[in-house]
C-alpha positions as CSV (number, residue, x, y, z in Angstrom):
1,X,10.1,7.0,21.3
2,X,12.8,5.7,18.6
3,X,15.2,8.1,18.5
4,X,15.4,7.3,14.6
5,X,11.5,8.3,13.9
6,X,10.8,11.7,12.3
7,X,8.0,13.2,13.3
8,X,7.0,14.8,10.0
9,X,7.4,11.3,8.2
10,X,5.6,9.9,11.3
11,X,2.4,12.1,10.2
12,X,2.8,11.9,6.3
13,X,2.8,7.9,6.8
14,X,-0.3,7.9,9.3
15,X,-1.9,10.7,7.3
16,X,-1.7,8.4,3.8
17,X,-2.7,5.2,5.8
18,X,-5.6,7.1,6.5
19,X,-6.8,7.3,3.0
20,X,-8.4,5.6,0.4
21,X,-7.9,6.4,-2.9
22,X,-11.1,6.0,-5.2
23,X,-9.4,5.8,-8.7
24,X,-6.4,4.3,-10.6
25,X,-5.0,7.3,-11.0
26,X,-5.3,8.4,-7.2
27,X,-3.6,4.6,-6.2
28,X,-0.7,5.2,-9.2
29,X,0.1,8.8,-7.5
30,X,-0.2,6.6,-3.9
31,X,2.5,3.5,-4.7
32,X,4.7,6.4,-6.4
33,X,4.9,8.1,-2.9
34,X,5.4,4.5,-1.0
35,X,7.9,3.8,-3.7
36,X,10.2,7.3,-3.0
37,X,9.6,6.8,1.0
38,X,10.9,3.5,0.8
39,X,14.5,5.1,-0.2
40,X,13.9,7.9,2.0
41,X,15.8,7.2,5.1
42,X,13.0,9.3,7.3
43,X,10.6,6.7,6.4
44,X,12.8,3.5,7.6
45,X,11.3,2.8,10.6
46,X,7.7,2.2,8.0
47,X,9.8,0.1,5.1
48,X,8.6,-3.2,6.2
49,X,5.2,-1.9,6.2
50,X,5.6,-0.2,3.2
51,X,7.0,-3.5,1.7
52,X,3.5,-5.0,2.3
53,X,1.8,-2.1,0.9
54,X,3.8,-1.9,-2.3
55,X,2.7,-6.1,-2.7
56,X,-1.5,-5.1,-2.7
57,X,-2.6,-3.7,-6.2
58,X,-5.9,-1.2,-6.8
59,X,-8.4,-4.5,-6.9
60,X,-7.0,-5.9,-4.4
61,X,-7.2,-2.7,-1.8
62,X,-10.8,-1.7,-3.1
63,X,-11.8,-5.5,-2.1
64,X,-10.4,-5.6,1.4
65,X,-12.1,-1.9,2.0
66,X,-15.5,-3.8,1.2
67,X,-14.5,-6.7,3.3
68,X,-13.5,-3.8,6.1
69,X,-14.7,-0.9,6.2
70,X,-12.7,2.0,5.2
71,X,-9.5,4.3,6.1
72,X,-12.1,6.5,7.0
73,X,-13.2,3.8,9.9
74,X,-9.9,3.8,11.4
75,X,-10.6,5.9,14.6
76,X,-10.7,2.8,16.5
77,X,-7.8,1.4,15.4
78,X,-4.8,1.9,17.6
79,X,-1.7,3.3,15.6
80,X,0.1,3.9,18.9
81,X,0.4,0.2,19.9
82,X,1.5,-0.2,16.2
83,X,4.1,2.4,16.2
84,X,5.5,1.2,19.9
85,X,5.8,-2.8,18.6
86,X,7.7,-1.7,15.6
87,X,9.8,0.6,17.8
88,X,10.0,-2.9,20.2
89,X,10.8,-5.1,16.9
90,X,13.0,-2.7,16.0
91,X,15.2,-2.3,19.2
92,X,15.0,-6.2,19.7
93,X,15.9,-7.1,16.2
94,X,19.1,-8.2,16.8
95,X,18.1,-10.6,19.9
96,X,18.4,-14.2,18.9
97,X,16.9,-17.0,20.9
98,X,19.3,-19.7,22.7
């Protein structure tokens, strides 16, 4: 494990990937939490990813659920082998290619 990963940010930012919010509202309260964990240094390791998510607006997120199922769905979808190629990326990040 990356020694920088905190645990509790680990399972905030797993738990809110997991959701999907059904309202305008609901998706304003969700960008304003991306927005404050992407100056929280706890939440580093998850920036580029929260990059991306900050890019994808409420029409946007309720078409690809339609396209894909839902956050609800995401039992099959392996977060480990996400979480262990970031921690790869981020170990290797400064690896340059002859």
């Amino acid at each position: 494990m990356h020694a920088n990963v905190d645990s509790v940010a680990r399972e905030k930012f797993y738990e809110l990937l997991g959701q999907a919010p059904e309202s305008e509202g609901a998706w304003a309260k969700r960008q304003a939490t991306l927005r404050s964990w992407r100056v929280d240094p706890r939440f580093e390791p998850y920036w580029p990813t929260i990059d991306q998510m900050l890019t994808v607006d409420f029409a946007s997120f309720k078409r690809r659920l339609a396209r894909g199922g839902s956050p609800g769905d995401l039992e099959a979808y392996d977060f480990e082998a996400l979480r262990e190629q970031r921690e790869y990326d981020l170990k290797h990040a400064g690896d340059h290619l002859p």
